[in-house]
Kinemage of the C-alpha trace (Angstrom):
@kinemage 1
@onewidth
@group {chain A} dominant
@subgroup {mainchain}
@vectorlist {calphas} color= white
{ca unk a 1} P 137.771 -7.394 -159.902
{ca unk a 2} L 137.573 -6.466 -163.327
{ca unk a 3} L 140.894 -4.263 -164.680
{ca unk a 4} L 139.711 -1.034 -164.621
{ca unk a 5} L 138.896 -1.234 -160.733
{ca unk a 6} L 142.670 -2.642 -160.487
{ca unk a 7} L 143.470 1.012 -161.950
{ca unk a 8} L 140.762 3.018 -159.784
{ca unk a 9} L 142.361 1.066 -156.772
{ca unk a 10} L 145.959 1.428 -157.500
{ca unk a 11} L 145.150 5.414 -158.019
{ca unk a 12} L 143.419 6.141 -155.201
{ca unk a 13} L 145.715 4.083 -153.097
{ca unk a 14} L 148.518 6.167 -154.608
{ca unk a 15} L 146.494 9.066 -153.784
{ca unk a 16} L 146.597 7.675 -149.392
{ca unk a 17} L 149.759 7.464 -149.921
{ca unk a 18} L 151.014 10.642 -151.160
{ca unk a 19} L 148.739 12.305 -148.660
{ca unk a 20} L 149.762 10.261 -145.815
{ca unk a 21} L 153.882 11.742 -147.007
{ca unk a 22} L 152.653 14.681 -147.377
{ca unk a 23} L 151.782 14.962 -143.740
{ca unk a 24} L 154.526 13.612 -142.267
{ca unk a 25} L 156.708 15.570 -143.886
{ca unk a 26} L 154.759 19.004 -143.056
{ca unk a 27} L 153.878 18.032 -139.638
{ca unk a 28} L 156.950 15.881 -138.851
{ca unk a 29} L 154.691 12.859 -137.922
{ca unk a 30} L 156.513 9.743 -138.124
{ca unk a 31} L 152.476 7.344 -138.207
{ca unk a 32} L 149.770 6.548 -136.025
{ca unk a 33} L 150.196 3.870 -134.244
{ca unk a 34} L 150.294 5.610 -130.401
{ca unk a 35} L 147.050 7.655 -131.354
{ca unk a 36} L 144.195 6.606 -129.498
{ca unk a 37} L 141.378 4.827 -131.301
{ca unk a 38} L 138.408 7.970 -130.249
{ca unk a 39} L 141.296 10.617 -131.834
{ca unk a 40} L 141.426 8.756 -134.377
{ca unk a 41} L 137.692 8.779 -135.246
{ca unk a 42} L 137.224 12.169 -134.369
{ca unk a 43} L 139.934 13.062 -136.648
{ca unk a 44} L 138.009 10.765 -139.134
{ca unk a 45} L 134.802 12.687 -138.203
{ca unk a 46} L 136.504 15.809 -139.107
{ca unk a 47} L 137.741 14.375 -142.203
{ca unk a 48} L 134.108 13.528 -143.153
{ca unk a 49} L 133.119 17.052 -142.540
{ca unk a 50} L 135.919 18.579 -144.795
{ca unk a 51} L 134.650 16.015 -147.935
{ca unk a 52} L 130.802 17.475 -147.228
{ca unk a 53} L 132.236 20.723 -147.677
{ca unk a 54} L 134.165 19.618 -150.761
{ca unk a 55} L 130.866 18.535 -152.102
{ca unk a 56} L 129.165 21.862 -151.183
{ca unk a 57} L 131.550 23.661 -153.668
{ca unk a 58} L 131.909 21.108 -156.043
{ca unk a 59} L 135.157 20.773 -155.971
{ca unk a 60} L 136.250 17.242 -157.772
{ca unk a 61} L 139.843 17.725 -157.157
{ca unk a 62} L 139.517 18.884 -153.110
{ca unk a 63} L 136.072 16.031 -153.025
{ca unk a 64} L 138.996 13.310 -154.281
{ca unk a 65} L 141.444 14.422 -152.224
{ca unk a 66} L 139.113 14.373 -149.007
{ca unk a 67} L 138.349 11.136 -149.650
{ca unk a 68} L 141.859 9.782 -149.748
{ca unk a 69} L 141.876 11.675 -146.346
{ca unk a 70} L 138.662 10.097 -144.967
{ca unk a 71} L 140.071 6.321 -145.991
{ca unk a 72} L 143.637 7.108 -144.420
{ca unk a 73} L 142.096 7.743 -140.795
{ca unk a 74} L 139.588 4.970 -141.350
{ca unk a 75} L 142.708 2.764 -142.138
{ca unk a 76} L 144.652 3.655 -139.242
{ca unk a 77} L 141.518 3.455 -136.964
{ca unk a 78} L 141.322 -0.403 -138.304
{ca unk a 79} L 144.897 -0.483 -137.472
{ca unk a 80} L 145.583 0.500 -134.120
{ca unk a 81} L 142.178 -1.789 -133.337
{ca unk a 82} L 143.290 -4.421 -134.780
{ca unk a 83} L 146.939 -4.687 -133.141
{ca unk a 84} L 144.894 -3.883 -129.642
{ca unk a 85} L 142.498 -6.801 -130.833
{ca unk a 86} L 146.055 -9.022 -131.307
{ca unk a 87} L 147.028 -8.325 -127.678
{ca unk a 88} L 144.244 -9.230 -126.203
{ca unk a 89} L 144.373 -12.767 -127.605
């Protein structure tokens, strides 16, 4: 990985994470791991839908933004799969 995808990495994972405070401090959410996998992908789904629409108005800031959206529910998709992928072993 050459250094300036170190930066692009440690920004837009700075970027999850603010979002990912962010909501649990407006929606007093304390994580995601009791949502089911399917509301998690719809929420992802939605997600999606709200970065088209970014894209539609050309918005960089909102089109970033969505994105850090789009990979938080894709992350915690991966994570509630893969602790139910840990029980069943």
């Amino acid at each position: 990985m050459t250094e300036q995808q170190e930066q692009d990495l440690a920004k837009f994972a700075a970027t999850m994470r603010a979002k990912l405070l962010k909501r649990d401090s407006d929606e007093e959410k304390t994580g995601w791991s009791n949502e089911a996998p399917f509301y998690l992908l719809e929420r992802l789904h939605q997600e999606t839908a709200e970065l088209l629409e970014a894209f539609d108005k050309n918005d960089l800031q909102e089109i970033i933004l969505e994105c850090a959206d789009v990979a938080n529910f894709a992350m915690m998709l991966a994570s509630n799969v893969r602790r139910l992928q840990e029980m069943d072993l």
